[in-house]
TORNUBA-419579 format. One line per 2 residues: number of its first residue (from 1); their letters; for each residue x negated, y negated, z of N, C-alpha, C. Coordinates in nm, 4 decimals. Layout:
N
NUM) A) X:Y:Z:X:Y:Z:X:Y:Z  ...;
//
This chain:
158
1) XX) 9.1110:-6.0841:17.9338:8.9974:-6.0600:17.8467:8.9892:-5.9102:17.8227  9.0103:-5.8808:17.7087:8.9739:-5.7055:17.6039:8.8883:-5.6483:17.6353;
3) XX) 8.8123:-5.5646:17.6724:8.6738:-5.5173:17.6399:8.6474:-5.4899:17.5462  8.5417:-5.5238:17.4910:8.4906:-5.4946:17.3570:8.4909:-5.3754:17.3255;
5) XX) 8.4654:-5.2858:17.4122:8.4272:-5.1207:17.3922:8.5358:-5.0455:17.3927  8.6121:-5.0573:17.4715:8.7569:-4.9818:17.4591:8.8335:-5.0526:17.4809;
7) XX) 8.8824:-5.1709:17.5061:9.0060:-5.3141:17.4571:9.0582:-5.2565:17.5977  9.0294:-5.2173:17.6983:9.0933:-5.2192:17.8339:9.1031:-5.3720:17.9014;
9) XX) 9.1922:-5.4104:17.9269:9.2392:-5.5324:17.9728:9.1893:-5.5916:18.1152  9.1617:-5.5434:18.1659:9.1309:-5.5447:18.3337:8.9563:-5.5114:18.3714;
11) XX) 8.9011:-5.6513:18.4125:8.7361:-5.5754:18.4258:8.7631:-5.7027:18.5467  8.6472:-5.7121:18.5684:8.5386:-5.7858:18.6779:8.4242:-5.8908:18.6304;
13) XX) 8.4785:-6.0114:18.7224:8.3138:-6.0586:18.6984:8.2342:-6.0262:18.7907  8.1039:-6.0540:18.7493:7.9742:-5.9976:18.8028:7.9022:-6.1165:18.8664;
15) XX) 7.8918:-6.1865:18.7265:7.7945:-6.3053:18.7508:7.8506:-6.4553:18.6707  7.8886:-6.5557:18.7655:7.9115:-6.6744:18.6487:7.8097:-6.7774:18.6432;
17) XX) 7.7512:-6.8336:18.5334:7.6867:-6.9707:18.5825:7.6908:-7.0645:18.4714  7.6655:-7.1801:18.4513:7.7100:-7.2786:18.4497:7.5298:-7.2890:18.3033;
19) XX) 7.6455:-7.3335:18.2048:7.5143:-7.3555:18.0669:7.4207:-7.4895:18.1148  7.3096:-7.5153:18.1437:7.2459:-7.6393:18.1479:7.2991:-7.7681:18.1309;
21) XX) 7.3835:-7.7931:18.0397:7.4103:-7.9186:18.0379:7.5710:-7.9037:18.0745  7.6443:-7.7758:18.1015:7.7446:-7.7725:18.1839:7.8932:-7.8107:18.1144;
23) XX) 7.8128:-7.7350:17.9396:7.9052:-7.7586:17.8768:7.9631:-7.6361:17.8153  7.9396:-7.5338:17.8975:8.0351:-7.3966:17.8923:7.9531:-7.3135:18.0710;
25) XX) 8.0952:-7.2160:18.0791:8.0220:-7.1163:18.1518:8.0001:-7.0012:18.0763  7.8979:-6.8903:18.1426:7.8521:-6.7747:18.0845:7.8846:-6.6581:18.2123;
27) XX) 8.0029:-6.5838:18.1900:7.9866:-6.4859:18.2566:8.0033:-6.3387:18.2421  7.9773:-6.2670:18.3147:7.8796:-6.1827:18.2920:8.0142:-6.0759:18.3364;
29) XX) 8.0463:-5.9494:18.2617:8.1840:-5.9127:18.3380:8.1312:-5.7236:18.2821  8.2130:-5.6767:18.4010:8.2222:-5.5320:18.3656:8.3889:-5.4661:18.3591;
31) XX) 8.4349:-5.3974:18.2730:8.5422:-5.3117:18.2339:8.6026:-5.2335:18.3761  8.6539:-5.2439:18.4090:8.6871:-5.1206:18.5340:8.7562:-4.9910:18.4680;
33) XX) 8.7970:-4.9760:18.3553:8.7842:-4.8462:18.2781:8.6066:-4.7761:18.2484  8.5667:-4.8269:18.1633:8.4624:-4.7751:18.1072:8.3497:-4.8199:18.1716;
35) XX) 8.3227:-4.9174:18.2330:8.2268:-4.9376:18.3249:8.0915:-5.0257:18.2476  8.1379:-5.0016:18.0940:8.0363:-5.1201:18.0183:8.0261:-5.2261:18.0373;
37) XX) 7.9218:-5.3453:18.0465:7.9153:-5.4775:18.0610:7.9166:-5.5284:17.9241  7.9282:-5.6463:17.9582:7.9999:-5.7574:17.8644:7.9615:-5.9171:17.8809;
39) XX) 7.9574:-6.0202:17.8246:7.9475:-6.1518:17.8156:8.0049:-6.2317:17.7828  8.1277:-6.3102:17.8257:8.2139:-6.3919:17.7662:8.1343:-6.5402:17.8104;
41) XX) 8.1694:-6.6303:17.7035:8.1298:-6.7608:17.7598:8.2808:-6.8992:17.7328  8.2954:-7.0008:17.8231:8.3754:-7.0380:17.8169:8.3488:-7.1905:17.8022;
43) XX) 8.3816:-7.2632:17.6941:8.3641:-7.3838:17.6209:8.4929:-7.5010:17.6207  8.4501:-7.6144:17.6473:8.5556:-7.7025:17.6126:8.5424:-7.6865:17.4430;
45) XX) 8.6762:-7.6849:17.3900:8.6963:-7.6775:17.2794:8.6564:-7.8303:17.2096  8.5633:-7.8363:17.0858:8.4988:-7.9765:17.0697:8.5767:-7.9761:16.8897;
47) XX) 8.5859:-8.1697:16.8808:8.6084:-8.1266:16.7766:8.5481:-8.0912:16.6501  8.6059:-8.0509:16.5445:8.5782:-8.0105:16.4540:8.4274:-8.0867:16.3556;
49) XX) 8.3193:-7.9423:16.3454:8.2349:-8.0493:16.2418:8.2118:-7.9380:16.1322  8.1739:-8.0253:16.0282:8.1743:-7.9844:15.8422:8.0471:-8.0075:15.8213;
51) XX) 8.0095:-7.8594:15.7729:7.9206:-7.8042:15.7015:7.9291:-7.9187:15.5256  7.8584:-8.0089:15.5108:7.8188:-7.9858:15.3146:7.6880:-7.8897:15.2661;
53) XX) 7.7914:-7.7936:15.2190:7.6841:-7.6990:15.1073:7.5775:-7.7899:15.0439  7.5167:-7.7237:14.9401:7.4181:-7.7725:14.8152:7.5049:-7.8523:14.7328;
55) XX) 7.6023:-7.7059:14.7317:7.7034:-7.7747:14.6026:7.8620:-7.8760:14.6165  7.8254:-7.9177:14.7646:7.9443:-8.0226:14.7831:8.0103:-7.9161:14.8373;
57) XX) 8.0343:-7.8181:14.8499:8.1752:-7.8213:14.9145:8.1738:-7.8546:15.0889  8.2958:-7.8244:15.1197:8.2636:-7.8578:15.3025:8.3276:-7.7482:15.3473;
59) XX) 8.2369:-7.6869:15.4793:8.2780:-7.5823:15.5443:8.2601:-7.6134:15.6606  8.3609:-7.5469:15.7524:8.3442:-7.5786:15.9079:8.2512:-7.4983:15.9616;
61) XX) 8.2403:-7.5945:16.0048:8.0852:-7.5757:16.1382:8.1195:-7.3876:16.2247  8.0275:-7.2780:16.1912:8.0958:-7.1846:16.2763:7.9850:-7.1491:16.3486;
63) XX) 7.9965:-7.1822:16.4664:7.8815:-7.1472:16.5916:7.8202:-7.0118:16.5685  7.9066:-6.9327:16.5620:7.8584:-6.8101:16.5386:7.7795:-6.7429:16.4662;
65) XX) 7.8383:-6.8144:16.3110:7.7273:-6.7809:16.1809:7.5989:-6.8379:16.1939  7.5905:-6.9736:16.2955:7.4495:-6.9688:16.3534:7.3897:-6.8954:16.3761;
67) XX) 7.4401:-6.8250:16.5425:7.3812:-6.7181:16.5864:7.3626:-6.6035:16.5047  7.4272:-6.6217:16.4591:7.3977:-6.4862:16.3904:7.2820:-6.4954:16.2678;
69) XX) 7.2605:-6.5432:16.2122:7.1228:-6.6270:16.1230:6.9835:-6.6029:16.1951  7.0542:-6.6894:16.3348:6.9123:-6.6770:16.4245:6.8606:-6.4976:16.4766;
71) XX) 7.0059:-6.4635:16.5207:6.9794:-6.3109:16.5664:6.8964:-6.2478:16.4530  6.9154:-6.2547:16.3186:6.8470:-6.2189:16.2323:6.7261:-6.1657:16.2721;
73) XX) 6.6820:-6.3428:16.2432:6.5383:-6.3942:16.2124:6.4586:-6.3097:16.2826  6.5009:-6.3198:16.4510:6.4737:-6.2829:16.5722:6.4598:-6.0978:16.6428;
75) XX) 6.5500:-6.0477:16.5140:6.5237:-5.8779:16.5100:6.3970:-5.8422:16.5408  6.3640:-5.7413:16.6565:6.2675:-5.6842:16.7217:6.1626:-5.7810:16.7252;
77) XX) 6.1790:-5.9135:16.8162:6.0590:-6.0000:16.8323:6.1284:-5.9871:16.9536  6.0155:-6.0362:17.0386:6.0130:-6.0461:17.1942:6.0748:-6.1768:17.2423;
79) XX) 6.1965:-6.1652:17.1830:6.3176:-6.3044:17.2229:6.4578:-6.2078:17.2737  6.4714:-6.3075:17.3918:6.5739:-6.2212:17.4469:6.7246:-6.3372:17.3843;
81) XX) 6.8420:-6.2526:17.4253:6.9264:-6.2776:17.3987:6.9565:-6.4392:17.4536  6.9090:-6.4537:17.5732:6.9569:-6.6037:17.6480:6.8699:-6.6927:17.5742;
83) XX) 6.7625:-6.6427:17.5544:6.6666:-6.7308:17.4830:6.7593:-6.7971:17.3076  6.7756:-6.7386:17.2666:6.8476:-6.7272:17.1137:6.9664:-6.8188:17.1628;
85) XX) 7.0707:-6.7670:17.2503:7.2002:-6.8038:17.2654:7.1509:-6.9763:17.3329  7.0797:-7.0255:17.4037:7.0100:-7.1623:17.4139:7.0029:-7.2554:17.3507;
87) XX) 6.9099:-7.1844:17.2330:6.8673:-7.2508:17.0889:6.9796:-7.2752:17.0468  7.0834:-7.2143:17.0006:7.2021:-7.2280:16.9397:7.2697:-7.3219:17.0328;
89) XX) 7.2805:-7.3657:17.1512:7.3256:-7.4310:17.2157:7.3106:-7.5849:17.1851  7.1525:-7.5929:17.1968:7.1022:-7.7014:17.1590:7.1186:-7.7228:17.0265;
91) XX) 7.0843:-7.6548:16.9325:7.1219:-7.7064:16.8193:7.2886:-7.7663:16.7722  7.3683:-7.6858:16.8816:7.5356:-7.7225:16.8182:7.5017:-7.8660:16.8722;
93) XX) 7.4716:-7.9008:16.9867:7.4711:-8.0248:17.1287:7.3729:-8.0798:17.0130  7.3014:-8.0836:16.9178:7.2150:-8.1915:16.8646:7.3450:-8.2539:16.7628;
95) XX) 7.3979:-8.1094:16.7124:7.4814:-8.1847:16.5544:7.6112:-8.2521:16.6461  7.6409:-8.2082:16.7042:7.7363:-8.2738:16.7877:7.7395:-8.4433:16.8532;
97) XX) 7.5985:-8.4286:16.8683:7.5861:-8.6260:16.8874:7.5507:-8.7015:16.7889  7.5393:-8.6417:16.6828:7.5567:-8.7155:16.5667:7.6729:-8.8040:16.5211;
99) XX) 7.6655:-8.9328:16.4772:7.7608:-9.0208:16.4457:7.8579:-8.9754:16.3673  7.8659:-8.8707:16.2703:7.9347:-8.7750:16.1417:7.9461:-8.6799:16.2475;
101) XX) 8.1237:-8.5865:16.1909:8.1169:-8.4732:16.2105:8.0794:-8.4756:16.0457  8.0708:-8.4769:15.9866:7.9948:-8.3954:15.8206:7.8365:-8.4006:15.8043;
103) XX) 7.8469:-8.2808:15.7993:7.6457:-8.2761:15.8211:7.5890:-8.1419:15.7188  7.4971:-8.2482:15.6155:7.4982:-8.1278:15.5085:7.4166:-8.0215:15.5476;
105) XX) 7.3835:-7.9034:15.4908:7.3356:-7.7733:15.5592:7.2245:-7.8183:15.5576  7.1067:-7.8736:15.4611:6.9979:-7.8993:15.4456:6.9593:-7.9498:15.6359;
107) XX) 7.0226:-8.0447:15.6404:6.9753:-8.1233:15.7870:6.9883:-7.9611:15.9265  7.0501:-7.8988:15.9032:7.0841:-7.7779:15.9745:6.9359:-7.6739:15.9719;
109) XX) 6.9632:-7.6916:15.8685:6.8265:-7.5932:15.8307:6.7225:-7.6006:15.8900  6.6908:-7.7529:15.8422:6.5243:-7.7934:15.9015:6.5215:-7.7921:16.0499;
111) XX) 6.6361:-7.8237:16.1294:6.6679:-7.8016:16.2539:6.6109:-7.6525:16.3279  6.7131:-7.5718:16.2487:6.6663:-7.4455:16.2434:6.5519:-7.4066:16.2668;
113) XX) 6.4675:-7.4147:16.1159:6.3441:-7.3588:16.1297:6.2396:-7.4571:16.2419  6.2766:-7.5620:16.2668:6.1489:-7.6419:16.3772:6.1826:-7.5859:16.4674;
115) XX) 6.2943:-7.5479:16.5373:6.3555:-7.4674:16.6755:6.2490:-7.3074:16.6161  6.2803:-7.2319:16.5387:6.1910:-7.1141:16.5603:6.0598:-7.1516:16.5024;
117) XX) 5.9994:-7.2396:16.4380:5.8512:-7.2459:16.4359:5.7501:-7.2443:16.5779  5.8474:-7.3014:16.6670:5.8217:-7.3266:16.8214:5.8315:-7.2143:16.8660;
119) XX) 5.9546:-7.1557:16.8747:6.0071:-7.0096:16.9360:5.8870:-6.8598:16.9119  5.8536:-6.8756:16.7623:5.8071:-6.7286:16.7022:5.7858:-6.7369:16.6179;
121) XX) 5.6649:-6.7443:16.5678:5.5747:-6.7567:16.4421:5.6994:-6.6593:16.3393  5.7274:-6.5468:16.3546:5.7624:-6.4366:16.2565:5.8886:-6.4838:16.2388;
123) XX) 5.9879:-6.4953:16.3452:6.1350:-6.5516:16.2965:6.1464:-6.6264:16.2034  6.0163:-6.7490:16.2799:5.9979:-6.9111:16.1164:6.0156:-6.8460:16.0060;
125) XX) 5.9362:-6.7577:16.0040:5.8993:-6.6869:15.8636:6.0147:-6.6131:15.7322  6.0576:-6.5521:15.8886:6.1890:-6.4574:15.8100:6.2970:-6.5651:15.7856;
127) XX) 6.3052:-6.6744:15.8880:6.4598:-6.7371:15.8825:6.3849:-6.8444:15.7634  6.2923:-6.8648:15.7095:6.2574:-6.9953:15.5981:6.2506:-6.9062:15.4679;
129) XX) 6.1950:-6.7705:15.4861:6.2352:-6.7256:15.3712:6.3535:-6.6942:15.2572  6.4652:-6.6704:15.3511:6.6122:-6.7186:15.3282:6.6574:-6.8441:15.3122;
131) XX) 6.6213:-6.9202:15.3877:6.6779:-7.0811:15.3963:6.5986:-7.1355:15.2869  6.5020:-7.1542:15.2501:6.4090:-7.1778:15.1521:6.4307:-7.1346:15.0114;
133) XX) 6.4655:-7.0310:15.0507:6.5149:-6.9170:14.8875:6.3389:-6.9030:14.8414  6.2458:-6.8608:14.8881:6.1157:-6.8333:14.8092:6.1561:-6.7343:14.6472;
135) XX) 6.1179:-6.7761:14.5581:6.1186:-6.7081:14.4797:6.0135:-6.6414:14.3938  5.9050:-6.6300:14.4629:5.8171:-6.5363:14.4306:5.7121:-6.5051:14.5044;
137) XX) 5.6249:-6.4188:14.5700:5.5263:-6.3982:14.6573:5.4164:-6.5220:14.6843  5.3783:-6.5961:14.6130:5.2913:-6.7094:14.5763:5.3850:-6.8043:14.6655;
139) XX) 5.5232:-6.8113:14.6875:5.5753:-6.9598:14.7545:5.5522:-6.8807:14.9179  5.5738:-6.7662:14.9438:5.5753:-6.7087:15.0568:5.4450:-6.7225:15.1276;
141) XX) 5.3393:-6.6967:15.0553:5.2343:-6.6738:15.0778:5.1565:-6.8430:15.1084  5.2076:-6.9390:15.0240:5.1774:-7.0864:15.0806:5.2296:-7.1215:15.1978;
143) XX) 5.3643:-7.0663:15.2209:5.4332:-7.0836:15.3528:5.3967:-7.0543:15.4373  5.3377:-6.9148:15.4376:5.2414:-6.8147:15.5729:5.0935:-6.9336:15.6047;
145) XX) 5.0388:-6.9387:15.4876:4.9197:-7.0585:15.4665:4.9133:-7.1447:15.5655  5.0201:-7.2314:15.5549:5.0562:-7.3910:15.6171:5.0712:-7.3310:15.7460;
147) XX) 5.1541:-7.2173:15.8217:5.1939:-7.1922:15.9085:5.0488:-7.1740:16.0078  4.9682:-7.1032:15.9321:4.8239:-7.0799:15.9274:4.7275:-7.1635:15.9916;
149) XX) 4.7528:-7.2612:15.9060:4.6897:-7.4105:15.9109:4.7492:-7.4522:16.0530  4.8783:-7.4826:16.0735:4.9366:-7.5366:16.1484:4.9007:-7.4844:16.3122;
151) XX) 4.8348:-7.4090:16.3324:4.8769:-7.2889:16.4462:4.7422:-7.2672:16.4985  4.6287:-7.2871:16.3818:4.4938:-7.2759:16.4313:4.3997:-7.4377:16.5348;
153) XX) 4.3490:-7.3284:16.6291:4.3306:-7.4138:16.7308:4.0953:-7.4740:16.6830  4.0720:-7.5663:16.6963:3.9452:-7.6176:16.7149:3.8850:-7.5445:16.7996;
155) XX) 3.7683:-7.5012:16.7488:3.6468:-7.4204:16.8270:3.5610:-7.5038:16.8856  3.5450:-7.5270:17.0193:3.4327:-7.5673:17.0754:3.3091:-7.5393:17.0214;
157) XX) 3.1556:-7.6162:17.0313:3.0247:-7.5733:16.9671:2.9659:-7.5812:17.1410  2.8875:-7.4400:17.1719:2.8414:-7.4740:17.3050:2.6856:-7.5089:17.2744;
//
């Protein structure tokens, strides 16, 4: 394994443990050149599942462009990295027991945003504004609304 930081070949693990449902490990490694830490995780290789676009085409499923969507959303909110890398877990482990590997993005999406409506009011926000495509302040502003609606708790009368 490379290091990311200076591609020195030779590090250390630190820490290994075992993903919840024990379908990768996560460990935790330092460089013995540069002394930076690092995170590799290690997966049975599963097979292949297909993305359908809007417009029909099919793209393979890339774990990553998940995360990375979610990392987005998730910029300077009080979500840590294990937290995020989880979600993405569960979400691959949901599309994954599905009867289809072909699963159009739409079904991905809504996945998506119910995982951060739970997570962080603001992520919902940012990651539906993209996924959604709002196209003008008025659809944004119904969205914040509902979220609004959704979130407010009943006042006791004493």
């Amino acid at each position: 394994m490379k290091c990311p930081y200076c591609a020195y070949e030779e590090n250390q693990v630190l820490d290994s443990r075992d993903n919840e449902d024990l379908s990768s490990v996560r460990r935790r490694r330092e460089c013995l050149k540069c002394g930076k830490r690092f995170t590799t995780y290690e997966r049975v290789e599963m097979v292949d599942l297909f993305i359908i676009k809007k417009d029909g085409r099919r793209e393979q499923f890339e774990r990553n462009k998940l995360l990375v969507g979610i990392q987005r959303a998730c910029e300077k909110r009080p979500i840590s990295i294990d937290t995020i890398e989880d979600t993405v877990d569960e979400i691959e482990q949901n599309l994954r027991k599905r009867k289809t590997t072909e699963i159009p993005s739409k079904v991905i999406g809504e996945i998506v945003t119910r995982r951060l409506k739970a997570l962080d009011k603001v992520a919902y926000i940012r990651f539906a504004s993209v996924y959604r495509a709002f196209e003008d302040v008025e659809s944004f502003e119904k969205e914040v609304q509902n979220l609004l609606k959704g979130s407010e708790k009943p006042t006791g009368s004493a």
